[in-house]
N, C-alpha and C positions, 0 to 999 in steps of 0.2 A: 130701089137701090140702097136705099137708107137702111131697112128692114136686112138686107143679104148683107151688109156691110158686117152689121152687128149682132149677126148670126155666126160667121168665121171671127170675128173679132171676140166673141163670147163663150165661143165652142161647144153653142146648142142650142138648140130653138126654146128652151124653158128658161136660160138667160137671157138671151137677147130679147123675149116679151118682159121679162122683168127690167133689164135696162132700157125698155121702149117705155116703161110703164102699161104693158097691156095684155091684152091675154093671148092664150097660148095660141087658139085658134084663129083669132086675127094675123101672127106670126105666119101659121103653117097657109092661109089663105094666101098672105102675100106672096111669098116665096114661091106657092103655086102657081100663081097670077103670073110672076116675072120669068119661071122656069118654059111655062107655055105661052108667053109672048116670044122668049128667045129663041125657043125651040129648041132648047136643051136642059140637061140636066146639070146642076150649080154643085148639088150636094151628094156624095154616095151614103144614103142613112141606113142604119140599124136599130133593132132596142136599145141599145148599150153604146152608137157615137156616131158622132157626123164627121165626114171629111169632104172636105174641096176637091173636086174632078180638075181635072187638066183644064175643062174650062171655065171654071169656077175661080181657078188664082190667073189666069187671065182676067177672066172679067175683072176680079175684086181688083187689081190697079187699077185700071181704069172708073168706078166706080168711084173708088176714094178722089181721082183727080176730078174729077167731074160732082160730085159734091164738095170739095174742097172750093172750087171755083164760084157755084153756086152759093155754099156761106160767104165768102166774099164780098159776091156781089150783091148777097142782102144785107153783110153787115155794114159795107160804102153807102147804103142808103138810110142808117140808124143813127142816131145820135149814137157820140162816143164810140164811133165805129173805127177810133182808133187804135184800141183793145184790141188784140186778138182772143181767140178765142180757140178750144177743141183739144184731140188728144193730139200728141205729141212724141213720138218713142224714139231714142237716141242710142246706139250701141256703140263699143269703144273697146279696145283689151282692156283687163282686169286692171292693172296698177296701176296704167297712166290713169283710166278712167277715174279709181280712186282717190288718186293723188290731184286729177285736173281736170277731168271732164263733168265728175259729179258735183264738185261746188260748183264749178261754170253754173250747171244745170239747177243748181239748188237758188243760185241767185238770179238767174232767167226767171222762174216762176214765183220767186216772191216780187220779182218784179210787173209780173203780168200774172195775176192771180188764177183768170180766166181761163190757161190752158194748164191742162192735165199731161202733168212733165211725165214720161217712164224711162227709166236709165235704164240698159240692160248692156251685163257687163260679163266680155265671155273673151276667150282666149283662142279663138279659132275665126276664120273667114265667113263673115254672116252674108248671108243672099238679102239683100235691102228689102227687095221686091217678095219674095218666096214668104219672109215671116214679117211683112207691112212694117217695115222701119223706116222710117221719114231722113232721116241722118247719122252718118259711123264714122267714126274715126279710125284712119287706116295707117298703120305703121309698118313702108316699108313698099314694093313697087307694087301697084295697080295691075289689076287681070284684067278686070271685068270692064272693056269700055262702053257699057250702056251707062253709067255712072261719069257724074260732072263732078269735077273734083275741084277741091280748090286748096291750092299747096300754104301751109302753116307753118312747116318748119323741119330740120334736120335732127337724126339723133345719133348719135356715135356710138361704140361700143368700144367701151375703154376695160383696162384692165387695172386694178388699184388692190392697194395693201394700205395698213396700218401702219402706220410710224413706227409703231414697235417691232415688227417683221421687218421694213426695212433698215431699223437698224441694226438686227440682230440679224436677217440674212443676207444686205446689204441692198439695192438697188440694181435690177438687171437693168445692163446697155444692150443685151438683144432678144429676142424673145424664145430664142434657143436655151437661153438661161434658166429659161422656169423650169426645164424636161426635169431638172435635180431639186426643185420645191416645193414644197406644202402647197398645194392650191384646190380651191374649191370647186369640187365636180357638181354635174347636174345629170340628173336622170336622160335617157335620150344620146341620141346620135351625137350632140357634146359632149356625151361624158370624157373624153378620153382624148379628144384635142381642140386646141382651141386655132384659130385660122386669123392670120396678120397679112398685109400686108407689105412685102418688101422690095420694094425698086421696081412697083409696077406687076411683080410676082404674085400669086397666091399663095401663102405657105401655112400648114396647119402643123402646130408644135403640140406632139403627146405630153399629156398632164397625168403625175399622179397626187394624191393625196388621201387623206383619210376619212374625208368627210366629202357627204356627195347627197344632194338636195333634189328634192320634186318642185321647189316651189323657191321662190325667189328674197322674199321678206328675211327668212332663215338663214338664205345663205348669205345676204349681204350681213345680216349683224356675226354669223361665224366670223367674216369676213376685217370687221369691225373691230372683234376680238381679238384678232391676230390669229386667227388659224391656220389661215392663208392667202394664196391671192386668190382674188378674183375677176372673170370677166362679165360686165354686166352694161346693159344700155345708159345709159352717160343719164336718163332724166333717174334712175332709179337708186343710183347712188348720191346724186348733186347735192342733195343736204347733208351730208355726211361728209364728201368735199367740202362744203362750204365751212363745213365746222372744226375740218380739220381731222376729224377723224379716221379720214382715208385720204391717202395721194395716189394722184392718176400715174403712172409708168410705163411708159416705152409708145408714149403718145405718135413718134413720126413714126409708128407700124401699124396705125390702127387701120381697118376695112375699112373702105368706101360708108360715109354717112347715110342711115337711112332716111329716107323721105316722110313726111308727113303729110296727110291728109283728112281736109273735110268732106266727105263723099256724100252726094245725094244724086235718088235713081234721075230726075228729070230737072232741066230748064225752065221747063215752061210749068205754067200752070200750078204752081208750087202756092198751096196754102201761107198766107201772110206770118201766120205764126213760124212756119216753117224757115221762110224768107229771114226771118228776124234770129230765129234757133243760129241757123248758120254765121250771121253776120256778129252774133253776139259768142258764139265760140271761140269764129277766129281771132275775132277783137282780147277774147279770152286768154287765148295761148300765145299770142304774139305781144299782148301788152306789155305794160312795166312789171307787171306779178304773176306772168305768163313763163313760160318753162322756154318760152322762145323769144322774150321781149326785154328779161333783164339782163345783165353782164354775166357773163357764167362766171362761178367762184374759180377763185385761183387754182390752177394746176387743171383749167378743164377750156381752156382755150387757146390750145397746139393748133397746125398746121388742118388739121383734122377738123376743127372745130369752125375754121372757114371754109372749109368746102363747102 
């Protein structure tokens, strides 16, 4: 199991004998060995790549739980076997990860030296199970219920200008108001409205503007600048709020809050290191220096902000 584990995990049998420290054909013997115990084939190979059969990423779950279990219960009978140990992989969207889930992660493993952190940071719905990720952070409602979640926190999507813009185009009282201002587009199905909010209503107000972004960093400092307004998720702008250099606007029409979550595929049998990954996140983002533990700066805790 050990051998097939770190063969998908290595993406080739001349890797995984080098991270076993051993050779190649000890590698290709085992794999054999456990292919004709099972009675099936783990890997479809060629000269040029291997990949995992349908029951091959079957198996590999259960493999990893079952050796996970097993270090366990040899490291409960070691000295010091309060350490955990082993790899470790955590996936998360790009910016909060950035902004919160990679220090979390950077200070987990300088705290426990022994396990092998990987942050992997993507912008799209990761399968936990499909590409062997142990924990994700999920922003926003839940699909997949083979996944145990454990809820962190709420995030808004507010809409904010520069002090300078709203002095110079004043402060909209509805969000019908922006249809006649400078506001910051995005690439995508928002480009062209943005969606409030109002007396239980759903309503999406057309935006135009001159400047219009792929990516999110850019557009909050246009933003910044006074280009225009913009809408953006409430953790992505906060320091900027905080500083004053942007104020939140037309807060009692924001959308229903998003959910946050720590998702991991299984209950049971969860690697210690694993156990600890989770409990030291959430402690992470719900803390006092957590995105969800301190006072939100002023002008970002409306009606909205208790939900």
């Amino acid at each position: 199991m050990h051998t097939f584990v770190q063969i998908a995990d290595q993406g080739s049998l001349t890797a995984a004998a080098r991270a076993l420290d051993t050779s190649l054909p000890a590698v290709v013997r085992a794999l054999a060995a456990l292919e004709q115990h099972l009675g099936v084939r783990l890997f479809n190979r060629t000269t040029r790549r291997i990949a995992l059969t349908d029951e091959g990423r079957a198996y590999l779950d259960s493999c990893r739980h079952v050796l996970s279990a097993v270090q366990d219960a040899e490291a409960a009978l070691k000295e010091g076997a309060s350490e955990p140990t082993g790899q470790l992989t955590v996936t998360a969207p790009v910016q909060f990860g950035q902004m919160f889930v990679a220090p979390a992660l950077t200070a987990f493993a300088q705290h426990h030296p022994r396990v092998r952190c990987r942050v992997l940071l993507f912008d799209r719905v990761v399968n936990l199970l499909d590409e062997g990720i142990d924990v994700g952070v999920r922003i926003g409602a839940l699909d997949d219920s083979a996944l145990v979640a454990r809820h962190v926190g709420t995030i808004r999507r507010v809409v904010v200008a520069s002090p300078a813009l709203l002095d110079s185009a004043g402060t909209p009282a509805q969000p019908q108001a922006l249809r006649g201002a400078r506001c910051i587009r995005f690439t995508g199905a928002a480009a062209l409205g943005w969606r409030f909010d109002m007396d239980g209503r759903k309503v999406t107000v057309e935006i135009g503007g001159n400047l219009e972004f792929n990516h999110i960093a850019p557009a909050v400092d246009a933003c910044a600048a006074g280009a225009g307004f913009g809408m953006f998720l409430s953790y992505q702008v906060a320091p900027l709020v905080a500083s004053g250099r942007l104020r939140v606007v037309l807060e009692a029409f924001e959308p229903p809050p998003r959910p946050v979550h720590v998702v991991y595929p299984h209950a049971r049998l969860l690697p210690r290191r694993t156990r600890l990954c989770i409990d030291w996140l959430k402690q992470s983002l719900t803390g006092p220096d957590g995105p969800f533990g301190a006072a939100e700066p002023a002008g970002m805790h409306g009606e909205a902000a208790r939900a």
